[in-house]
N, C-alpha and C positions, 0 to 999 in steps of 0.2 A: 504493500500500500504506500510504499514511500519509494519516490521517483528521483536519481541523482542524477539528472538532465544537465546539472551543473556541475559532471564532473571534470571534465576541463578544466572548467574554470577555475575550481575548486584544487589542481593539481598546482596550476598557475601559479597562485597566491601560494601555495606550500610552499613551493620552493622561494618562494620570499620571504615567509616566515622562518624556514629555517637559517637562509639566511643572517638571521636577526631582525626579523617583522615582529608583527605584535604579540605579547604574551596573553593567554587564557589568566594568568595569575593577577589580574587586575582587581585590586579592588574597589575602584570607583567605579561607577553607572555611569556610562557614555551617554545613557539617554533617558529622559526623564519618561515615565507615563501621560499622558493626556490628564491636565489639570493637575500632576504633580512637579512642575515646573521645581521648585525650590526644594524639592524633599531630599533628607541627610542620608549621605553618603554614611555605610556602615561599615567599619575597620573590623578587620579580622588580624587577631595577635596569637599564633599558633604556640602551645609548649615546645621550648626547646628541651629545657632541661631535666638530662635521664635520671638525675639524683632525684627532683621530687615526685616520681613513680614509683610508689611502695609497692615490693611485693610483687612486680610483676602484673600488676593489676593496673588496665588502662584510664586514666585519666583523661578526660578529655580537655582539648584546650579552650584555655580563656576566651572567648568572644567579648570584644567591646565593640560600643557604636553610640555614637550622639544622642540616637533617639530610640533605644529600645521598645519593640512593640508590645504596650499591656495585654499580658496573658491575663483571663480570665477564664477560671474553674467552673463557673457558674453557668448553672445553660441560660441560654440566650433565649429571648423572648420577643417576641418581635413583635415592632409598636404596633404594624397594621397586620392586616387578617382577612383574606377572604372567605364570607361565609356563603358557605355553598349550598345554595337553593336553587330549585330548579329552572332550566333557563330553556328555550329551543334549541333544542339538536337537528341539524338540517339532517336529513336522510334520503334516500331516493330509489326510483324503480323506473328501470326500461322496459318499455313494453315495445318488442321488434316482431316476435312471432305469433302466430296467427293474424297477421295482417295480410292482405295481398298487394304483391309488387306490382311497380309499376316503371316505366321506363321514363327519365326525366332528361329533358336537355341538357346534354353539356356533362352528365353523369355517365361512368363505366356503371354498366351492370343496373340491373333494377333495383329498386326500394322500397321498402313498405312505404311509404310516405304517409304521412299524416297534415293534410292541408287545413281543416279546420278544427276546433272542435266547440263546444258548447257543454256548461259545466250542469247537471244536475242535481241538485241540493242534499235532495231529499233520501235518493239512493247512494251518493259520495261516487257518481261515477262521472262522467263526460257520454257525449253523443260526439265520435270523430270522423269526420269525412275523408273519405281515402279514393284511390286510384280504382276503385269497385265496389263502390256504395258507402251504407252506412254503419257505424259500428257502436257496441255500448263498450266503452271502456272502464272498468272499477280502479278505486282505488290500492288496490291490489294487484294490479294488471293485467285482469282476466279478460276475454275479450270474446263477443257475440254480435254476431250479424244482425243490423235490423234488415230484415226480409220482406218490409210493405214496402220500401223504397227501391226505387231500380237501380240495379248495378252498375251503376255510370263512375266516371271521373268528376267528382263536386272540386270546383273550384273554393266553394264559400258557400258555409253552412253557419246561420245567425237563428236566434229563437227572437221572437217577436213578440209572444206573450207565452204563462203558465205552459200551454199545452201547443204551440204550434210554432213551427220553425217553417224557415224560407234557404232554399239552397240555391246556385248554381252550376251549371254543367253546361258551359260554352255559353251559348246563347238563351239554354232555357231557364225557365227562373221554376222552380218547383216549390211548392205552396201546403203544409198542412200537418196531421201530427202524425206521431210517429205509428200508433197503432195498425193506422190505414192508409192505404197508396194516396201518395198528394196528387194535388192539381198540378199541372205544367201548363206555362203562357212562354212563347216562344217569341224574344226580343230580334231585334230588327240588327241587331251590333251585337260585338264583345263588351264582354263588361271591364270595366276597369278596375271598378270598385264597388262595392257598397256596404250603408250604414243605416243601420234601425231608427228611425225618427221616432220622435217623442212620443207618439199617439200609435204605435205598433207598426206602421207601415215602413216602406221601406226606400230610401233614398240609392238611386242607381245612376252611377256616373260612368256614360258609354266609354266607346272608345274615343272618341269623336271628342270627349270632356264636355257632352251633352248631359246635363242633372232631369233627372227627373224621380218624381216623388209618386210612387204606385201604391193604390191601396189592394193588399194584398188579398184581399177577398175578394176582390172583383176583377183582377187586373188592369182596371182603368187608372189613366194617367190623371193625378191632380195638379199637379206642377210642374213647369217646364223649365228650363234657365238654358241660355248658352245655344251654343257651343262659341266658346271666344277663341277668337283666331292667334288672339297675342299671347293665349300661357295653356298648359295643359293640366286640367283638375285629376289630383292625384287621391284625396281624403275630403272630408268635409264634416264639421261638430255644427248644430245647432243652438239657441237660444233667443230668446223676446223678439221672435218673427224674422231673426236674420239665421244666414247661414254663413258660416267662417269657411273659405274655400284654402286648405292648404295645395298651390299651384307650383308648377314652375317656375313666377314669378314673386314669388314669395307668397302672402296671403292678400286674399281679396274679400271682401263681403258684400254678399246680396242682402238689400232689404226686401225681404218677401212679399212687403203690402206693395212693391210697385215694379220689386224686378230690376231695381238699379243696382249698379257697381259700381264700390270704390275700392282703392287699393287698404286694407288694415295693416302689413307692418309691409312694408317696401322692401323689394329686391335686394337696391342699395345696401339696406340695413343688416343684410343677414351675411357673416359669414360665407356663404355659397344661398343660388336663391332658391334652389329646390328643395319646396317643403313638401316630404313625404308622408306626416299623419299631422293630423291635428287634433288637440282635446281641448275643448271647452269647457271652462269651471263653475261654478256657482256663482263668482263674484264677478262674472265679466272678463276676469283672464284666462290666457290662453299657454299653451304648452305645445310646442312644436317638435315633431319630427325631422330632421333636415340631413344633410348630406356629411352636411359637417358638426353638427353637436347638438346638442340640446337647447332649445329657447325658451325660457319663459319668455311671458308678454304679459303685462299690469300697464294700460293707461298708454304713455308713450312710452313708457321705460322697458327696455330688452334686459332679460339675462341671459347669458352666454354659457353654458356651460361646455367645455369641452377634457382634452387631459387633463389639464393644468389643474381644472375644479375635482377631478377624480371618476368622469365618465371613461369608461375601458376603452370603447371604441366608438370612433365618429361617426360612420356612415349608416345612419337609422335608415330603418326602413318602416318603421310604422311605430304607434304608440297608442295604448289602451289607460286603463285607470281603473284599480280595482275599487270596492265600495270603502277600504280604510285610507284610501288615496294615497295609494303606489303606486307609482307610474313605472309601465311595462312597457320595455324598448324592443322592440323585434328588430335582429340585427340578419345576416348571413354569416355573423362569427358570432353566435350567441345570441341569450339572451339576457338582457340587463332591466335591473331596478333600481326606481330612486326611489326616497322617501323624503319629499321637500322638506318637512317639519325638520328632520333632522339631518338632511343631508347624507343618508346613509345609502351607497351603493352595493349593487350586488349584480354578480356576472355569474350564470353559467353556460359555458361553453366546450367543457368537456366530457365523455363518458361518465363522468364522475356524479353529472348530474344528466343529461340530455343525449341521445343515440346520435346525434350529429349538429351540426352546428348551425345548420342552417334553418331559419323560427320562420315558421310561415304562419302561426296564431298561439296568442297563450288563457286559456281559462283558469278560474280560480274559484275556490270556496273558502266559504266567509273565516275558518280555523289557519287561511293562507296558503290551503294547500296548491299546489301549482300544475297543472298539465300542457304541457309545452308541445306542440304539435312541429314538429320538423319533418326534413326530408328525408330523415330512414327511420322514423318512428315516433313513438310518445314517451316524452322523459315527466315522472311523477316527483316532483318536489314535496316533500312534505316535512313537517318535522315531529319531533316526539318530544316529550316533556322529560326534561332527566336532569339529576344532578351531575358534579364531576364524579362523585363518588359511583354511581349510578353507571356511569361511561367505565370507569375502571373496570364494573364488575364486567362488562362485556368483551372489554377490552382483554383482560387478565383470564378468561376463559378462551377466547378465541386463540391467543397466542399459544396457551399453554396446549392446546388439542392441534391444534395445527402445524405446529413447528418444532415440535417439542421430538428429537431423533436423541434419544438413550441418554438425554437431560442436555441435549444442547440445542443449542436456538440460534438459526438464522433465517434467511429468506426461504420458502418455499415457490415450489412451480406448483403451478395450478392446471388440472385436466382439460378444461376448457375455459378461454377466456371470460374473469370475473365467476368460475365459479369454484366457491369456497369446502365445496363438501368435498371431493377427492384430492388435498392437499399430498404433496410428495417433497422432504426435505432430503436433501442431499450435503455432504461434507462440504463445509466451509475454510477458509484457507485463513478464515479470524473467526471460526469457533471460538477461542478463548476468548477474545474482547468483547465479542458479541453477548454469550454467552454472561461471561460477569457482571454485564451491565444490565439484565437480566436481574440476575442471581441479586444485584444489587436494591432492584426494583421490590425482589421480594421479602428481603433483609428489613427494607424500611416497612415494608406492608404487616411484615411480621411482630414487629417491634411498634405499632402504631396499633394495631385491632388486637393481637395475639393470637390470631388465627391456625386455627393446624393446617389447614391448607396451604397457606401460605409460607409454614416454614417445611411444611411434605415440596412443593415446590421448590425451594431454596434450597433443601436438604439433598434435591435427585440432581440441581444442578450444580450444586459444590461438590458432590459425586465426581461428576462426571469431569469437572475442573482438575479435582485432585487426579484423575487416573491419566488426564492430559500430563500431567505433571511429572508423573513416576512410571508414565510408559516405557521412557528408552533405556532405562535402566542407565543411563550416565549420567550423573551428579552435576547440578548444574546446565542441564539439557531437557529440554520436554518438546511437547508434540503441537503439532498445529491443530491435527485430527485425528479421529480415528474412524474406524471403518467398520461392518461385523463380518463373519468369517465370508457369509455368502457376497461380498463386493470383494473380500480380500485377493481372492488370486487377477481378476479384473484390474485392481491398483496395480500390481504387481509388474502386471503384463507394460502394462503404459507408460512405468516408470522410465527413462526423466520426462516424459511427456509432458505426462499430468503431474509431477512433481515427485518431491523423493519419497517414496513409500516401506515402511519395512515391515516386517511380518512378528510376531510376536505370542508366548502361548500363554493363556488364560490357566491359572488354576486346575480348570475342567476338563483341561484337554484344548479348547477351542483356540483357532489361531484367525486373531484379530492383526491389524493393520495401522498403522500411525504412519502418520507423514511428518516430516523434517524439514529443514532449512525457518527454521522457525526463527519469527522477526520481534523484534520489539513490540511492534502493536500489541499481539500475545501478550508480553508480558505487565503492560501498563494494566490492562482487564484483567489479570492473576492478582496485581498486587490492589486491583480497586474493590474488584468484586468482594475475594474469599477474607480479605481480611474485615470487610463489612461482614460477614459471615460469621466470622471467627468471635468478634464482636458483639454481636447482634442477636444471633439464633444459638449458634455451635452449643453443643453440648460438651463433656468430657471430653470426649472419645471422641468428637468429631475436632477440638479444639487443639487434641494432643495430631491427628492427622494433617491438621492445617502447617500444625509448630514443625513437625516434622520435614512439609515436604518444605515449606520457607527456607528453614537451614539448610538444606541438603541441595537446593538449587541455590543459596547465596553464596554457600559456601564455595558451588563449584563456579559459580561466576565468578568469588573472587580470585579464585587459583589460576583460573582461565585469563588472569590479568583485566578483568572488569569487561569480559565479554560473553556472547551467547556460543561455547565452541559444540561444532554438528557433531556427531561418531566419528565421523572421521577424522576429528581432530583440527579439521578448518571453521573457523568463524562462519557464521550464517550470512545470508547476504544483506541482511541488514540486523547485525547481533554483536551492536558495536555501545560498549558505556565506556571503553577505556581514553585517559587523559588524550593519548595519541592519535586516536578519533576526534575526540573533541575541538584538540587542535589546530590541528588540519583540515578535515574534511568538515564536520559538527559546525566549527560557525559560520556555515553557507547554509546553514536550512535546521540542522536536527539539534544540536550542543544545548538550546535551553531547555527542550523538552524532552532527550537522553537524559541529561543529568537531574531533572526533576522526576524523572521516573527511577532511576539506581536508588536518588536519596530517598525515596519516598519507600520502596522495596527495603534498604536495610535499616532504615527508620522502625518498617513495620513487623520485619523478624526480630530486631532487638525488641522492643514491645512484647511479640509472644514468647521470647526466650529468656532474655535478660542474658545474650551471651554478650558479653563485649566483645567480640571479635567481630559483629556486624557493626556495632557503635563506632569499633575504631576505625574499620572502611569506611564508614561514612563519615569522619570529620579527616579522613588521610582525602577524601574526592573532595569536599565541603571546603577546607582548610587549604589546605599544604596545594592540590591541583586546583584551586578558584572556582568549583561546581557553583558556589553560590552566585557570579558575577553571572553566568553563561542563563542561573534561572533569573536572575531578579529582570533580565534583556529576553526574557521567554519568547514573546511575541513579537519583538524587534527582530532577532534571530529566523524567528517561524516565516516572515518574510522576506527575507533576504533574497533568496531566489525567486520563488513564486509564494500564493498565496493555496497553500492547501488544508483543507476546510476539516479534512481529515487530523490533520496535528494539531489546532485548535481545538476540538473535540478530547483528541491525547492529550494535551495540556491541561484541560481543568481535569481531568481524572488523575493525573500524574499528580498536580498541584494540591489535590483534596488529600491522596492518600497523606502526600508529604506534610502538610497544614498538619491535619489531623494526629498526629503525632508529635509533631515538632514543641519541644518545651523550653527553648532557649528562646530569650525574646530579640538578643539581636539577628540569629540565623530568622526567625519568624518575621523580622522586617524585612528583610532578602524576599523570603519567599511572598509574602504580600505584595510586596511592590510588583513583583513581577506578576500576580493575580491579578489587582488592580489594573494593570497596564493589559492585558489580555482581555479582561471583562470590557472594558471601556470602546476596546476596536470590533467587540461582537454586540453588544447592544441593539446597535440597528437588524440584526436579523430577527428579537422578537421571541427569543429560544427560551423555553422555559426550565429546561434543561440546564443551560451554563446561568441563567440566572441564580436558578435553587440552588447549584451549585457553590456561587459566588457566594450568596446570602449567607451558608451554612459557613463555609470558612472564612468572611469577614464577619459575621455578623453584623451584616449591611440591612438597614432600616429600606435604604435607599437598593433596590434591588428588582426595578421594574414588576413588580408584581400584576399591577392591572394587564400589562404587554402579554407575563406568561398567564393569566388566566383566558385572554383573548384567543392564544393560538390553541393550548387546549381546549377551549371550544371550537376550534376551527378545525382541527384536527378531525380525520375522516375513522368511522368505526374501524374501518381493516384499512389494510396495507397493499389493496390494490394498485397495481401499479400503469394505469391509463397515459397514452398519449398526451400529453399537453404542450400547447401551443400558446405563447405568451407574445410572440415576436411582433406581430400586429397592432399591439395595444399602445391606447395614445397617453395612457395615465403611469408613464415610468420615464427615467432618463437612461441613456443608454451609455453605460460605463466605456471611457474610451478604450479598456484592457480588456481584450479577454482572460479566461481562464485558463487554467495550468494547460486542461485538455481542449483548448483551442476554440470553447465555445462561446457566443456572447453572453450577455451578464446586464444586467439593470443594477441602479446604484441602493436600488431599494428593495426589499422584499416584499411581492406580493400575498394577499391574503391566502393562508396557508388551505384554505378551502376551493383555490380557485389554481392552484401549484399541484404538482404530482406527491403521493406519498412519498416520505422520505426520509432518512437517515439524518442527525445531526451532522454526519462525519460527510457530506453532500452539501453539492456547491448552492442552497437555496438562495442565491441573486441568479442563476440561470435561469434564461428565458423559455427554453424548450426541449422538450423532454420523450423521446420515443418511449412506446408502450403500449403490448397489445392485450395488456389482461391475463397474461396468464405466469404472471409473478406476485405472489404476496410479499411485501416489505415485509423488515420486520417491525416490532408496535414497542421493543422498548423505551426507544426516542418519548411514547408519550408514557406509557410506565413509569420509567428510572423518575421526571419530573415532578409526575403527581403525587407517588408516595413520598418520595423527598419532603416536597410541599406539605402533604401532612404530619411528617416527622418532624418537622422545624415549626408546626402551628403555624406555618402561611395560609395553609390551606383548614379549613375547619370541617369537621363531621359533618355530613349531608343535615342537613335543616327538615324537619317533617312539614 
């Protein structure tokens, strides 16, 4: 997972450095954190002297520094608190099958299509017009022919009153309810459009941009208007005898008592002049659909809205208004909502919510359920009432059934795209990282309810951590993964293909399989997960296996000269903590977040052993080789080459285990400053994850709390993992860098609801994302945060 793209470059400066270039042994900060401009520089004063070491017993040396950071024994209580009551959780359902396809311009292949639909109260379904009649759609997405109506292609199906609807198909206009075959009155033109008039009938704007007003029960014409040669009527809202014509020309109005025209908001005026929908208010103003943004209209005065105010995409093509006064924007990338009163938008235009993106009508019932009628089908918006608590429990069962291969956790394939019942997980190459931050999730879940399930969970995945651990049977060496006998000869075969695999016999007889060249990543999730574990849950006997394998891999790391060495007695290809790494290669990209994982590892075997022989490795890296300059510059470092979202991610788990331990208060300003300085450059992403995180080891007040309660409710039930397409939208700035892997990137994070499932350790500033549904993420990203959350009393007991 870690790319040395810079190693060139990285060779380059070596030999300068040995030279006589710059030494790791620095102990000033070269760079201050964001808004700690002026903070003290913390000296380190190593023991020399071998006479005041009694007894062979090690000593650790003196730390001084200007401003040592106050340790506090006391648990922390944090001023604010979200109490978790129940809120709307969006959810959704596609309804593609059992529809009949149909062949669309400009489209490979046929589609179900859903061109209008019409929402019915009483039963919670829709009435949807498709490419071969009519259909009853539930909210469930079940779906039945109505059979009185003929099998045609409907243009435009509107309801008129209680019990009667008015369709189109081409030219005809079809008239009546649903029980019984309607009337049909065959028009003289294509329609263009039309709109249900106040008094039931029905306003029909030709092709011609000829208006005429029909009473639907007679098919006689009452009103005529038009056709004007100078703009073409695209929409039209009524009120007090006039009609609002949204045209070509921008808007125009009829007064009905005489049939005259004047222009209502001028060409000039708009952005671009093509107004596509228009809605009319109670008050006399107006709301415009147009090419280019959104328009209110009040009196003379225009509002504008486009990116800049937070609309996603410009090019409307039509706009509705449900009875709580949402305004519903039919796009061809989606469909979008505003809510004037408060200014809130909302976009769906991926599988996540809609079968495709292109919105040809949307209905609604009065609880906000939404049925969105597009070009390959019906997307059911709706939401359910739940707390966070509420989401976890869904959450923490799907994962654990899903993903869960002999107690390790990562992503799963899925049998057919978006479906969750035949789930298949396969070995992962960061099993261990994954897996701990897991194991982590349920350490705090455990520790917060005291649930047996949740430490039966914790307990099958510290299992399976520990035997990752003591698989290779070399000290100081563990596995990436393992395998069970019936994949074992299969690795075997493939090997170096698929990586290094070796064979190994079970107790039982059974000969299982572990993979090697095992990286850092591994170990940063070893030393975060098991020793929250060790902590937290562990019992005796699990406590003394923790103690066990700690030593027994630190010790051989430390023999191996502060490195990860394979069986074969070479260094892994990224199994690098020693000073000589650090060096040289380390401060081009990994030195503050290697050394913040070694310290934070024999920090936390001394802890379970009390051997000093880990104590004194870590103030020989801390002290004497400068580990503390390389962390307190974590994230100055983490950048140096590129920007990978994945070492950010290593970094607060590196930074927690070391905090968490650390009882010197000047080594504890080292490692803060370098917290502080990472927390402050991930803020903008919204992560509730590195915030709880931060919260826990500064005991920050100041710790974005409302940000991670937002994206936890934005956060999707599973880890589907859908195509998305961001690249279109006018409400982002477009970062001039791409990323590592060469993709674009916005300088801001999109609503994590409107973004592809995803990982912390993932670049979420990328704009676009392939995916065809038949991968599940994995859900600790929203796990690990929540229970955090509750374990620190950020997050409060679900509310009755």
């Amino acid at each position: 997972m870690k790319f040395f793209s810079f190693t060139l470059l990285a060779l380059f400066f070596a030999g300068i450095l040995l030279l006589g270039g710059c030494s790791s042994d620095n102990d000033d900060v070269t760079q201050n954190p964001p808004g700690d401009e002026d903070s003290d520089t913390v000296e380190i004063v190593g023991e020399t002297d071998e006479e005041s070491v009694e007894d062979d017993v090690f000593q650790p040396p003196e730390v001084t520094c200007e401003t040592p950071w106050e340790l506090d024994s006391e648990p922390w209580t944090p001023t604010a608190t979200y109490q978790d009551v129940a809120y709307r959780q969006k959810q959704s359902r596609l309804v593609e099958d059992g529809l009949p396809l149909v062949t669309i311009d400009g489209v490979d292949g046929q589609q179900p299509a859903v061109f209008a639909v019409v929402a019915l109260e009483s039963s919670r379904s829709v009435l949807a017009a498709t490419g071969s009649g009519l259909f009853t759609i539930t909210e469930m997405g079940e779906t039945e022919k109505v059979t009185t109506w003929p099998e045609v292609s409907y243009d435009r199906f509107m309801r008129l009153d209680d019990t009667t609807y008015a369709a189109i198909s081409g030219r005809t206009l079809y008239v009546g309810g649903v029980d019984a075959a309607p009337t049909s009155t065959e028009l003289d033109q294509d329609i263009r459009a039309t709109v249900v008039s106040s008094n039931g009938n029905l306003w029909v704007i030709k092709e011609s941009s000829e208006i005429l007003l029909l009473d639907v029960s007679t098919g006689q014409t009452l009103e005529t208007y038009g056709p004007s040669a100078a703009f073409q009527v695209n929409d039209l809202c009524e009120w007090n005898g006039k009609l609002e014509l949204g045209t070509t020309l921008g808007v125009w109005e009829v007064d009905r008592s005489d049939g005259s025209q004047q222009v209502k908001v001028a060409a000039e005026s708009l952005p671009k002049p093509d107004v596509r929908g228009v809605e009319c208010l109670d008050n006399e103003s107006l709301w415009l659909a147009t090419e280019n943004g959104l328009i209110g209209v009040e009196g003379e005065t225009l509002t504008i809205l486009r990116g800049s105010q937070g609309l996603p995409y410009r090019d409307l093509q039509g706009i509705s208004r449900n009875s709580e006064g949402l305004l519903l924007l039919k796009t061809e990338k989606g469909l979008i909502t505003y809510k004037p009163e408060t200014q809130a938008w909302d976009y769906f235009h991926t599988r996540y919510w809609v079968p495709n993106w292109f919105i040809y009508d949307v209905a609604w019932l009065p609880d906000g359920t939404l049925f969105i009628a597009t070009q390959g089908g019906l997307g059911i918006v709706y939401t359910t009432a739940m707390t966070l608590a509420d989401k976890a429990a869904v959450i923490d069962l799907g994962y654990y059934t899903r993903h869960n291969r002999y107690g390790m956790f990562s992503q799963c394939r899925l049998g057919a795209p978006g479906d969750l019942s035949q789930p298949l997980v396969n070995d992962d190459d960061n099993d261990g990282q994954w897996t701990n931050q897991y194991l982590a999730s349920q350490c705090f879940r455990y520790a917060v309810t005291g649930d047996e399930t949740a430490r039966q969970y914790a307990s099958e995945a510290a299992e399976a951590m520990l035997k990752l651990l003591n698989v290779t049977g070399k000290q100081g060496f563990f596995s990436r993964s393992i395998v069970p006998p019936d994949e074992c000869l299969q690795k075997l075969a493939c090997t170096p293909d698929c990586g290094e695999w070796h064979a190994y016999q079970e107790e039982n007889g059974e000969q299982w399989c572990w993979k090697g060249d095992t990286s850092t990543d591994e170990y940063v999730g070893h030393m975060f997960g098991l020793s929250l574990f060790y902590d937290l849950v562990a019992d005796e006997t699990q406590k003394q296996a923790v103690r066990e394998a700690y030593s027994e891999l630190h010790l051989g790391i430390i023999e191996h000269g502060f490195t990860i060495e394979d069986i074969d007695g070479e260094v892994t290809t990224h199994g690098q903590f020693s000073p000589e790494f650090m060096d040289i290669f380390g401060r081009f990209g990994d030195a503050g977040l290697n050394s913040a994982m070694v310290l934070g590892g024999l920090r936390a075997t001394y802890h379970m052993t009390g051997d000093t022989r880990f104590l004194e490795a870590f103030y020989y890296l801390a002290v004497e080789q400068g580990y503390t300059d390389w962390v307190s510059r974590i994230q100055e470092i983490n950048h140096i080459a590129h920007i990978n979202h994945d070492a950010e991610e290593m970094s607060f788990l590196a930074l927690s285990t070391l905090i968490r331990y650390e009882t010197d208060p000047c080594l504890m300003a080292y490692w803060q400053k370098g917290l502080d300085w990472l927390w402050e450059s991930q803020r903008i992403e919204n992560n509730p994850e590195f915030n709880m995180l931060y919260a826990w080891m500064r005991k920050a007040n100041e710790n974005d709390l409302d940000h991670s309660i937002q994206t936890l409710k934005e956060m999707y039930l599973n880890g589907i993992k859908w195509e998305v397409i961001n690249s279109h939208r006018a409400d982002y700035e477009m970062d001039p860098e791409i990323d590592r892997h060469g993709d674009e990137q916005a300088t801001t994070v999109f609503p994590y609801d409107q973004d592809q499932a995803m990982r912390w350790s993932e670049n979420p500033f990328r704009l676009d994302h392939p995916g065809d549904g038949r991968l599940e993420e994995m859900m600790h990203p929203w796990l690990l945060p929540y229970w955090l959350g509750r374990y620190l009393g950020l997050i409060s007991e679900p509310q009755k």
